[in-house]
C-alpha positions as CSV (number, residue, x, y, z in Angstrom):
1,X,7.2,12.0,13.8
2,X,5.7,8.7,11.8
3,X,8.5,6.7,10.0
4,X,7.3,4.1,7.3
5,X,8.8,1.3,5.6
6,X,7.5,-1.0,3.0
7,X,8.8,-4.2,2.4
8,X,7.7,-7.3,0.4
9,X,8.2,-6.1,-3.3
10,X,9.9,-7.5,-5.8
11,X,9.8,-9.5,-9.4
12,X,7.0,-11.8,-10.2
13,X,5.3,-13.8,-13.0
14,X,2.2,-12.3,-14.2
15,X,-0.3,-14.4,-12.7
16,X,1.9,-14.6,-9.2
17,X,1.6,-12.8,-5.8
18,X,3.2,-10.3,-3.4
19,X,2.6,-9.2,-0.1
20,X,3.5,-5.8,0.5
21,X,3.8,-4.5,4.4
22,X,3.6,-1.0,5.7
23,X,5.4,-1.1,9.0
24,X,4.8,2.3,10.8
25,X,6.7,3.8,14.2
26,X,3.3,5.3,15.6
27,X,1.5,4.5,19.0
28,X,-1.7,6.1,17.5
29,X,-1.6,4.2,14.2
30,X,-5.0,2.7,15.1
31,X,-6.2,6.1,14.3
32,X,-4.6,6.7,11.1
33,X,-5.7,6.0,8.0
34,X,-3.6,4.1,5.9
35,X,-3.3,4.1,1.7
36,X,-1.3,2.8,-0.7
37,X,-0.3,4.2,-4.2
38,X,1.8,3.6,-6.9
39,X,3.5,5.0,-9.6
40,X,4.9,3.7,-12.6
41,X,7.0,4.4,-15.7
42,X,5.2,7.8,-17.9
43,X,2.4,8.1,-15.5
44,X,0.8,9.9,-12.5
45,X,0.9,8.6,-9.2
46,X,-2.4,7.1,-8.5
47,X,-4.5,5.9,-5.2
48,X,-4.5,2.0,-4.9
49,X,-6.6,1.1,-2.0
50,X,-7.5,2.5,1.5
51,X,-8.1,1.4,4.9
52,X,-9.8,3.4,7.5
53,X,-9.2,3.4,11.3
54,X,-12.6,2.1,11.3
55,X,-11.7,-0.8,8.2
56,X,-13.5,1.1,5.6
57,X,-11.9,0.1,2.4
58,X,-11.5,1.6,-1.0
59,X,-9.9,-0.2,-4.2
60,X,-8.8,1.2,-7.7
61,X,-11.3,-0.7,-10.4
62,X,-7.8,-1.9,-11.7
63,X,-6.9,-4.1,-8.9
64,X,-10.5,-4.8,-8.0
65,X,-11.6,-8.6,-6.9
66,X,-6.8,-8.8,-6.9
67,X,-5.9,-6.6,-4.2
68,X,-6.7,-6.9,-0.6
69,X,-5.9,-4.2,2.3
70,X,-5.3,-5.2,5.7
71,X,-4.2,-3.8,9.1
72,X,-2.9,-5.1,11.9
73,X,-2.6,-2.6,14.7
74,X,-0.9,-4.2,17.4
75,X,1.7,-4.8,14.8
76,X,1.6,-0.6,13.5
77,X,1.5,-2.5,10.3
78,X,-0.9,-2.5,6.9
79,X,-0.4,-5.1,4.4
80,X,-1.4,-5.0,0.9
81,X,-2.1,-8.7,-0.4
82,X,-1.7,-8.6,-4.8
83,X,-2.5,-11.6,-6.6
84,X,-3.4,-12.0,-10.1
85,X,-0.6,-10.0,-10.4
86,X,-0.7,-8.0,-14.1
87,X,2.2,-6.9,-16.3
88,X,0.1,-3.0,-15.6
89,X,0.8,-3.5,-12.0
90,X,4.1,-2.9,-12.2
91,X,4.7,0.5,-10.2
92,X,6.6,1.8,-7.5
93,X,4.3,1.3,-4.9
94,X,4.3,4.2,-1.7
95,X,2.5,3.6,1.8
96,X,0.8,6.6,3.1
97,X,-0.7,7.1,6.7
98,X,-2.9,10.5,6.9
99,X,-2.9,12.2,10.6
100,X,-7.1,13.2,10.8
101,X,-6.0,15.4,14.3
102,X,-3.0,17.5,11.8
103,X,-4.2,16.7,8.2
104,X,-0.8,16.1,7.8
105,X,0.1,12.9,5.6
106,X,3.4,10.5,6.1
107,X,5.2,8.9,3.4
108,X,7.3,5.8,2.8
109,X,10.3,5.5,0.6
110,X,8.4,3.4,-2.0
111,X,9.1,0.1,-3.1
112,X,9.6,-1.6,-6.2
113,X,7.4,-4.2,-7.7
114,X,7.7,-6.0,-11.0
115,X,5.8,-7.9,-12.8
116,X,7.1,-9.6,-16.2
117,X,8.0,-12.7,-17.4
């Protein structure tokens, strides 16, 4: 069973930055693909960014040129690096790792980020 836990959120100026980590309890996380989303207040959850096992990357136009997805995997961890941080941003933001062998996708609590003044 994979167990993830973000950490890193919080409140923030608009204009400020976060760094939001992924920590997952895998041995094959290498393999895994890795995504974060977010939800926030009235809308749908929505794909942020992606990181392959092979470091193919995907971003959400919205966070384009901000947001930067990373991995470490002798860590089992992914980190999502937001600056430029908007007052839209704000979201519950959810790590996902997706199994490629099962299909099977793994969830994180969510964490919280704010961004107001």
């Amino acid at each position: 069973q994979v167990h993830l836990v973000e950490s890193g959120g919080g409140l923030v100026q608009p204009g400020g930055s976060l760094r939001l980590s992924c920590a997952a309890s895998e041995n094959r996380f290498s393999e895994y693909s890795i995504s974060w989303y977010r939800q926030a207040p009235g809308n749908e959850r929505e794909l942020v960014t992606f990181i392959t096992s092979g470091l193919s990357t995907y971003y959400l136009d919205a966070v384009k040129g901000r947001f930067t997805i990373s991995r470490d995997n002798a860590k089992n961890t992914v980190y999502l690096q937001m600056n430029n941080l908007k007052r839209e941003d704000t979201a519950v933001y959810y790590c996902n790792a997706r199994d490629h062998q099962s299909g099977f996708d793994y969830w994180g609590q969510g964490i919280q980020v704010t961004v107001s003044s």
